[in-house]
N, C-alpha and C positions, 0 to 999 in steps of 0.2 A: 504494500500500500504506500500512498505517500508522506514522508519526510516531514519532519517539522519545518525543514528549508525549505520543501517544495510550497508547505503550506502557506506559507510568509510572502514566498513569492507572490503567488497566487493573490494573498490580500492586497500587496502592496503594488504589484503590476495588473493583474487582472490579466494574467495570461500563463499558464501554463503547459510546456510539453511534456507527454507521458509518452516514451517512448514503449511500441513491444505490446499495446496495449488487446489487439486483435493479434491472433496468433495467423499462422502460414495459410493452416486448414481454412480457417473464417475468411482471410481476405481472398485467398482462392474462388472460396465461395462466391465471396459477395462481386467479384471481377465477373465471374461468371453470370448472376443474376446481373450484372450490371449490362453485361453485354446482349443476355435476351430483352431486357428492357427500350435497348440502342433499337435492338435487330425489330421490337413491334410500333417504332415509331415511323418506321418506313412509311405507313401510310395515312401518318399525319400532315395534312397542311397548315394548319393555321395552331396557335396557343392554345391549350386547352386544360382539363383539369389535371392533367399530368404530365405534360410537357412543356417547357416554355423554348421554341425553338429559334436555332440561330437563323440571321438573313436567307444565309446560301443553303438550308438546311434541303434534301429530296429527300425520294426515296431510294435513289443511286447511291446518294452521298446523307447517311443520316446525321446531322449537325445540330446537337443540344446544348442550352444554356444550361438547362436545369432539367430534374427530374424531381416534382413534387410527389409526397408524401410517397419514398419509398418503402416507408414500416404498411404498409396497405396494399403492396404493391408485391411484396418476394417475403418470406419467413426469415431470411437470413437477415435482413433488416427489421423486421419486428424481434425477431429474438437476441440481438445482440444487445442492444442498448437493455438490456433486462436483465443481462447475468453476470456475472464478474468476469473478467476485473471492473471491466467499466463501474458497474452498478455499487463497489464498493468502494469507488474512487468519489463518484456523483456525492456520497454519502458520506462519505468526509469533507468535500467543500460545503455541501447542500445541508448537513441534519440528515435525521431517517424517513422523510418524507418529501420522496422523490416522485415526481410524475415527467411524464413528456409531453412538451407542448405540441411539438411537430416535427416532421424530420425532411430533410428534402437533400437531391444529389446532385452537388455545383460539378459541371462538368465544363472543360478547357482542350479542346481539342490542339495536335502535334502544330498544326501551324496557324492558333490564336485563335481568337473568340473574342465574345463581350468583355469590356473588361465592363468592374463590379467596381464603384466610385467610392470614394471616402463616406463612412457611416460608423454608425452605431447600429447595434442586432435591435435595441431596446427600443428601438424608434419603430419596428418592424410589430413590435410585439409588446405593449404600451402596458402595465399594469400597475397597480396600485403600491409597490415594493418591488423592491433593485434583488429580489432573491431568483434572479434568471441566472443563467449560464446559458453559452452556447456552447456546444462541442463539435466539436469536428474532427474526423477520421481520412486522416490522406491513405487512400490507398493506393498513390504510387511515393517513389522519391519525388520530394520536391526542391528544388534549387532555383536560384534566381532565373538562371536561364527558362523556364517553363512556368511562369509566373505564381509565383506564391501570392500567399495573402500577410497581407502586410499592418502591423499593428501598432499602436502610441502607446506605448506602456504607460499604467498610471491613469488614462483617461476616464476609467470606468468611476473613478473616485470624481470627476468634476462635473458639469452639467452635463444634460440632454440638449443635444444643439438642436437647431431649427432643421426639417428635412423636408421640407418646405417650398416649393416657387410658387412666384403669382400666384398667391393661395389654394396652390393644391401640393399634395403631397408626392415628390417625386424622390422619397429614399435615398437624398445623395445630400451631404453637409454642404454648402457653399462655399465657395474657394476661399472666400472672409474669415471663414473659420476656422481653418484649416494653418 
């Protein structure tokens, strides 16, 4: 489980990595669910309630931003975020009263994609108490060359900025704020 340093971390940046967390067998897995999900959006055209797809996206070439709510989607995502380690890890930063809000699969394909703009998760998912985490599980290597996701340590502790334009909500902080 995690360290008194990990935990410190964690307060004081709002970010922690657990490395080793999914073992060989699970991300196996979930690569494989990942890739009949690719393989049934072939004959998606437009966004919908489980795809959000890219410009050039066909059915030749299937091209995804995202994959919403894959715990509903494959077992291998409803059952992982349920059993350990994860779920004893959650339980150490969270208390013993853990739930999932929701789960979705940010996808970047070999030569680029959307990029995803400067945010807060909190802003996405608005509640009455700062007791959120998000998690996320890289199932490949990631390195600057293939674009990671990039974090302000510490920010979790300051405000909720505006995500805001022309008074509607477009999920990206303003470059003001930044």
């Amino acid at each position: 489980m995690l360290t008194s340093q990990q935990l410190e971390q964690f307060r004081r940046d709002g970010i922690l990595l657990v490395e080793n967390v999914a073992d060989a067998s699970t991300l196996a897995t979930m690569r494989a669910a990942l890739v009949e999900l690719i393989e049934q959006s072939r004959t998606v055209t437009q966004h919908n309630a489980v795809y959000d797809l890219e410009r050039d996206h066909g059915a030749e070439r299937p091209r995804l931003r995202r994959i919403k709510h894959p715990h509903k989607r494959h077992a291998v995502f409803h059952d992982f975020p349920r059993r350990e380690p994860l779920l004893g890890i959650l339980k150490q930063l969270l208390g013993p009263n853990v739930r999932m809000h929701s789960s979705k699969l940010n996808l970047k394909a070999e030569d680029g994609g959307s990029s995803l703009e400067w945010h807060q998760d909190w802003a996405f998912h608005p509640h009455t108490n700062r007791s959120l985490i998000t998690v996320g599980l890289l199932m490949e290597d990631c390195r600057m060359e293939n674009g990671p996701m990039l974090v302000i340590p510490g920010t979790q502790l300051g405000p909720i900025h505006d995500h805001n334009a022309n008074g509607r909500f477009c999920g990206e902080i303003g470059r003001a704020h930044v």
